[in-house]
C-alpha positions in Angstrom: -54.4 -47.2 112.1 -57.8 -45.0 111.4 -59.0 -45.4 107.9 -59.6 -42.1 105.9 -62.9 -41.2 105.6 -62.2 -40.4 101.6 -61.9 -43.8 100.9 -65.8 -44.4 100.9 -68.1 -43.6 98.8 -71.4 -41.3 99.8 -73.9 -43.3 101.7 -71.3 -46.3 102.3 -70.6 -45.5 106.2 -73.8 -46.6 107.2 -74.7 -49.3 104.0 -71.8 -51.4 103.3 -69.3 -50.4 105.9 -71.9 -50.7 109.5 -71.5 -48.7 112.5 -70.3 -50.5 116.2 -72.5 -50.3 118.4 -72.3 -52.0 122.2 -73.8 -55.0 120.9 -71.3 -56.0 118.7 -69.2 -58.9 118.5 -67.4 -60.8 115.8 -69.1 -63.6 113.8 -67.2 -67.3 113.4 -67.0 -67.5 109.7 -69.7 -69.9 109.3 -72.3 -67.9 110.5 -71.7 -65.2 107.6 -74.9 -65.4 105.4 -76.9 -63.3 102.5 -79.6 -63.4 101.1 -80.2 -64.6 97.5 -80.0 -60.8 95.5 -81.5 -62.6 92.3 -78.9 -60.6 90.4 -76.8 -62.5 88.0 -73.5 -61.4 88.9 -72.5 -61.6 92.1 -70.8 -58.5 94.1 -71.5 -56.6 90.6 -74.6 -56.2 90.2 -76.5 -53.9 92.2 -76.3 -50.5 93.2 -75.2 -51.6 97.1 -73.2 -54.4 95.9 -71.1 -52.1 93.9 -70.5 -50.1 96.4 -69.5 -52.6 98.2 -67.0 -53.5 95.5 -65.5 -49.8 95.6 -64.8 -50.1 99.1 -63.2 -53.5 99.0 -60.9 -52.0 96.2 -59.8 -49.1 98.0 -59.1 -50.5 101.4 -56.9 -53.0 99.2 -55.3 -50.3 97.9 -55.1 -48.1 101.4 -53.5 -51.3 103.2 -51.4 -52.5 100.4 -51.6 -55.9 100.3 -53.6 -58.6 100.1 -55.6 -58.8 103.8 -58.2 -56.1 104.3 -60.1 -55.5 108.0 -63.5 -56.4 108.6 -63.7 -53.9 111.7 -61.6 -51.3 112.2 -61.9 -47.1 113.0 -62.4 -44.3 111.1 -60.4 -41.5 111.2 -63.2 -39.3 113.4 -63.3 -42.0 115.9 -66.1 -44.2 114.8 -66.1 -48.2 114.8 -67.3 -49.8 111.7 -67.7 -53.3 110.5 -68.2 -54.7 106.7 -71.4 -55.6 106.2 -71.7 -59.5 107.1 -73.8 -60.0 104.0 -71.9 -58.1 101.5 -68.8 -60.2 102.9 -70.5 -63.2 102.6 -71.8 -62.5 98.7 -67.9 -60.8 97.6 -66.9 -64.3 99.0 -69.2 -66.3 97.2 -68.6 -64.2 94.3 -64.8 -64.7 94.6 -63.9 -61.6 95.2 -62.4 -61.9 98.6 -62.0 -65.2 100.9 -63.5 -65.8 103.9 -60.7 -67.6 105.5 -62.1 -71.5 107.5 -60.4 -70.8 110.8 -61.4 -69.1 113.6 -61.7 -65.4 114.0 -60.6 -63.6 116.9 -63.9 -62.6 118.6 -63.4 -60.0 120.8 -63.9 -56.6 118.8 -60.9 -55.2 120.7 -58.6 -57.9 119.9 -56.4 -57.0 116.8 -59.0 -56.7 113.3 -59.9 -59.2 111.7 -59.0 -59.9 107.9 -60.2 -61.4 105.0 -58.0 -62.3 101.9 -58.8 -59.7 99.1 -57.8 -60.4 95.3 -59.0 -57.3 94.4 
């Protein structure tokens, strides 16, 4: 199912939420990284990072439940993926869970999720 484009904020598509290109392919859990922001609280507490934050909380809210996709489609056709980093912080920040097994890592296999407490 496309997600609607008027769930992200300006200047997300592109920042927080990356486009596919040919290259891509999915990333085993363990080799999701950021760097050190120096900001004291977590996915809070910059500009990006709360960006990042809206668009966790609304693709919660779009899907429902408690799993939100890493990749998926836009509804005008384009591929995106969460930014690795920004997954990596929210995780660290416990705001979503990275889960320890293996992701599917084909991008056209079914999406992958994370666990979202948002």
């Amino acid at each position: 199912m496309p997600i609607p484009l008027s769930l992200f904020p300006p200047n997300a598509i592109g920042d927080v939420a990356r486009i596919v290109r040919s290259d891509y392919t999915r990333l085993p859990v363990d080799r999701y990284q950021h760097r050190p922001s120096g900001v004291v609280g977590g996915v809070e507490g910059t500009a990006r990072q709360r960006t990042f934050r809206q668009v966790l909380e609304a693709l919660a809210d779009h899907f429902g439940g408690d799993q939100i996709p890493v990749d998926f489609a836009l509804e005008d056709g384009r591929r995106v993926y969460l930014d690795r980093g920004c997954v990596k912080m929210a995780d660290t920040a416990g705001h979503l869970e990275i889960p320890t097994a293996e992701w599917p890592s084909r991008a056209g296999s079914s999406p992958q999720t994370v666990p979202c407490p948002c």
